[in-house]
BALOBA-1460 file (C-alpha; in Angstrom, 3 decimals):
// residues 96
<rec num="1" residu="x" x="-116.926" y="22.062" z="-73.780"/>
<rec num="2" residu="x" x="-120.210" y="23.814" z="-74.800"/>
<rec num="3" residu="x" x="-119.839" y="27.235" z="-76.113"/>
<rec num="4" residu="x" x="-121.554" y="28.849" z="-72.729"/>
<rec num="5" residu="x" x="-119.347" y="26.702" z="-71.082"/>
<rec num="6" residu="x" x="-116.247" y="28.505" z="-73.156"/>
<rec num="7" residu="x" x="-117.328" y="32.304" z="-72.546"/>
<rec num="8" residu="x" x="-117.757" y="31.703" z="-68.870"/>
<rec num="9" residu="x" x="-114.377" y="30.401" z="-68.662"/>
<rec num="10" residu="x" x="-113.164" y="33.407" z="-70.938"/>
<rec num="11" residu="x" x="-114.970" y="35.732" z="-68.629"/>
<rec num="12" residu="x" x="-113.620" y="34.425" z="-65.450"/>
<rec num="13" residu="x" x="-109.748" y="34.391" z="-67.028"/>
<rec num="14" residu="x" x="-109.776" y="37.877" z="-68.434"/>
<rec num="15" residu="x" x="-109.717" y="39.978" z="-65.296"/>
<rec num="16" residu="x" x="-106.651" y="37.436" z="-64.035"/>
<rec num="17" residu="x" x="-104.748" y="37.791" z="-67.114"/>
<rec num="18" residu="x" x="-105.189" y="41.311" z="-66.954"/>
<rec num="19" residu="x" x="-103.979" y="41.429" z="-63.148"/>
<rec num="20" residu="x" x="-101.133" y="39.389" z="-63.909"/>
<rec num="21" residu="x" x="-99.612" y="41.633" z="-66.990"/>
<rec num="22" residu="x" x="-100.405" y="44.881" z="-64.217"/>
<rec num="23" residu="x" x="-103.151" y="46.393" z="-66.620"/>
<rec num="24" residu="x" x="-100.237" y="46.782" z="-69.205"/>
<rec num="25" residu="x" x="-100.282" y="45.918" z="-72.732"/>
<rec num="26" residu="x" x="-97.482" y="43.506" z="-73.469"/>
<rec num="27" residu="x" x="-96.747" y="44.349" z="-77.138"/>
<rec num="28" residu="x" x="-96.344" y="48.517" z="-76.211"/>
<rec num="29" residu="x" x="-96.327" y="48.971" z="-72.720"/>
<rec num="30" residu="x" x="-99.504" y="51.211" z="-72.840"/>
<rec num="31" residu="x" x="-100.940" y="51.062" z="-69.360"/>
<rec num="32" residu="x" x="-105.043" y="51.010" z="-68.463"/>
<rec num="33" residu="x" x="-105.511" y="50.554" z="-64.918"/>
<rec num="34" residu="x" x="-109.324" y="50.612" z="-65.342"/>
<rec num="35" residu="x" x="-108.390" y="47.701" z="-68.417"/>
<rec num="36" residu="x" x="-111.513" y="48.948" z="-70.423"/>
<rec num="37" residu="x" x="-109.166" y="50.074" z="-73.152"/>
<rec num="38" residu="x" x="-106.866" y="46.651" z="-72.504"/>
<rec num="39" residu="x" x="-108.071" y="43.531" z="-74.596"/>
<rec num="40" residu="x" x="-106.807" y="39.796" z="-73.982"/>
<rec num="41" residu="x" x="-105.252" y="37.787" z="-77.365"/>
<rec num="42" residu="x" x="-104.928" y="34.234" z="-77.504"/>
<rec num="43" residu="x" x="-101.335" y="33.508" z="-78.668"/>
<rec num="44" residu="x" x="-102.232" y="30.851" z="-80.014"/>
<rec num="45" residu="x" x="-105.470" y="31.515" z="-81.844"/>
<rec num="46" residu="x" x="-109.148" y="29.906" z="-81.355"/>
<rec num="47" residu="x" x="-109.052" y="29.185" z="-84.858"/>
<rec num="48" residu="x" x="-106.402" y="26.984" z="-84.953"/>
<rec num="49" residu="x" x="-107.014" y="25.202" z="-81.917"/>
<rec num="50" residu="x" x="-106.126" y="27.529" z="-78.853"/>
<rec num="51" residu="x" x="-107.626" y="27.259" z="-75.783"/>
<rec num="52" residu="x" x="-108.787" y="29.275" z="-72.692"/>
<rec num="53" residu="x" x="-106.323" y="29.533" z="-70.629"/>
<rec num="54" residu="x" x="-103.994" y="31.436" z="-68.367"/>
<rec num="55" residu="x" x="-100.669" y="30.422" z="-70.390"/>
<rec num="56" residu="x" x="-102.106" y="30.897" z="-73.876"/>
<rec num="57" residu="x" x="-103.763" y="34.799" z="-73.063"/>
<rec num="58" residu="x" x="-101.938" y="37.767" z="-72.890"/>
<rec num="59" residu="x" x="-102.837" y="41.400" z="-72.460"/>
<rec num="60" residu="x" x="-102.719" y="44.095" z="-75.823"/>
<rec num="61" residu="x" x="-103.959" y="47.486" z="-76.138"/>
<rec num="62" residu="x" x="-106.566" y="47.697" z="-79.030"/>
<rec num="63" residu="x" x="-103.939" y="48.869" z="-81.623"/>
<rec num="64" residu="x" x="-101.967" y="45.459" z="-80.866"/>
<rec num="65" residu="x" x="-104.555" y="43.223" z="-80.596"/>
<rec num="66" residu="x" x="-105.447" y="45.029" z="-84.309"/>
<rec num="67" residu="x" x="-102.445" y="44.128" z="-85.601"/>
<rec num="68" residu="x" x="-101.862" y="40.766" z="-84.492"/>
<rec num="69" residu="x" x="-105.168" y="40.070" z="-85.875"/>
<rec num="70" residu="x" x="-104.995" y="41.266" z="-89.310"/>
<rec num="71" residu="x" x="-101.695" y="39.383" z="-89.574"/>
<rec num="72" residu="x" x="-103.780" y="36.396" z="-88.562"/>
<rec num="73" residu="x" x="-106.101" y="36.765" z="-91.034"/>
<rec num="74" residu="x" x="-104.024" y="37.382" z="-93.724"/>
<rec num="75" residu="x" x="-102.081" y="33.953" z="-92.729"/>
<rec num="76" residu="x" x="-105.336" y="32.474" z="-92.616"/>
<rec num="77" residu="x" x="-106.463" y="33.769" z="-95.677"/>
<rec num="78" residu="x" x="-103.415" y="32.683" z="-97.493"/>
<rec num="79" residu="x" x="-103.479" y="29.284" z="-96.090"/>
<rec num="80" residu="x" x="-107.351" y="28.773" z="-97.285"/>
<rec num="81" residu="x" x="-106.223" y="29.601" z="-100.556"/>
<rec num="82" residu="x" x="-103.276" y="27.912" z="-101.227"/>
<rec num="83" residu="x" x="-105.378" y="24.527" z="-99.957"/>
<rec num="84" residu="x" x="-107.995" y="25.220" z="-102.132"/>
<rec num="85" residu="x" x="-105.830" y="25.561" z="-105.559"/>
<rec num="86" residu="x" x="-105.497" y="22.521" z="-107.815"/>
<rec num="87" residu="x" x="-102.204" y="20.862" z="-108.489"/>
<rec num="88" residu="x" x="-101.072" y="21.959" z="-111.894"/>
<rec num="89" residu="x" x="-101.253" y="19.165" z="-114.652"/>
<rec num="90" residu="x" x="-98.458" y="18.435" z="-116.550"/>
<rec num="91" residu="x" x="-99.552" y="18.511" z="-120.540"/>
<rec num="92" residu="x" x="-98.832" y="14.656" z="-121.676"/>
<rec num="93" residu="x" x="-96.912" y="15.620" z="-124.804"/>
<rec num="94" residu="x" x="-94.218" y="17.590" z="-122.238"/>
<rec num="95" residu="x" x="-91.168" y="15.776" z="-121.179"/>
<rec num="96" residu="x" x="-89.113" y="17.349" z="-117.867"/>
């Protein structure tokens, strides 16, 4: 799927996600019945493989959607630098 072909969908699902959850955020209960204020989080992020869809999108006031993402980055950040340490060499003169 092209990357046009992605935000379309996105567009198209993000005023039926935020119907579904009533304009309310699902982390705080903060409610936006315009939804300009209302933001939709993948709960299972694009960056490790989420997709567009109705069962993987949820609806999260900006303060939520903050904080789930700095978690994610943090995870992510951790997880890019734990794969890019080298394995420790054991000296050859050392016995375990």
């Amino acid at each position: 799927m092209s990357k046009w072909e992605q935000t379309t969908l996105y567009r198209r699902l993000r005023p039926r996600v935020l119907r579904r959850d009533r304009y309310t955020c699902q982390e705080c209960g903060y409610r936006d019945p315009s939804g300009k204020t209302l933001e939709t989080h993948h709960t299972v992020a694009r960056a490790t493989g989420g997709q567009h869809s109705m069962d993987t999108l949820v609806t999260l006031c900006r303060s939520c959607h903050k904080r789930h993402t700095d978690v994610l980055v943090a995870t992510l950040a951790t997880a890019r630098r734990a794969a890019s340490r080298k394995p420790v060499e054991r000296h050859p003169g050392i016995k375990e």
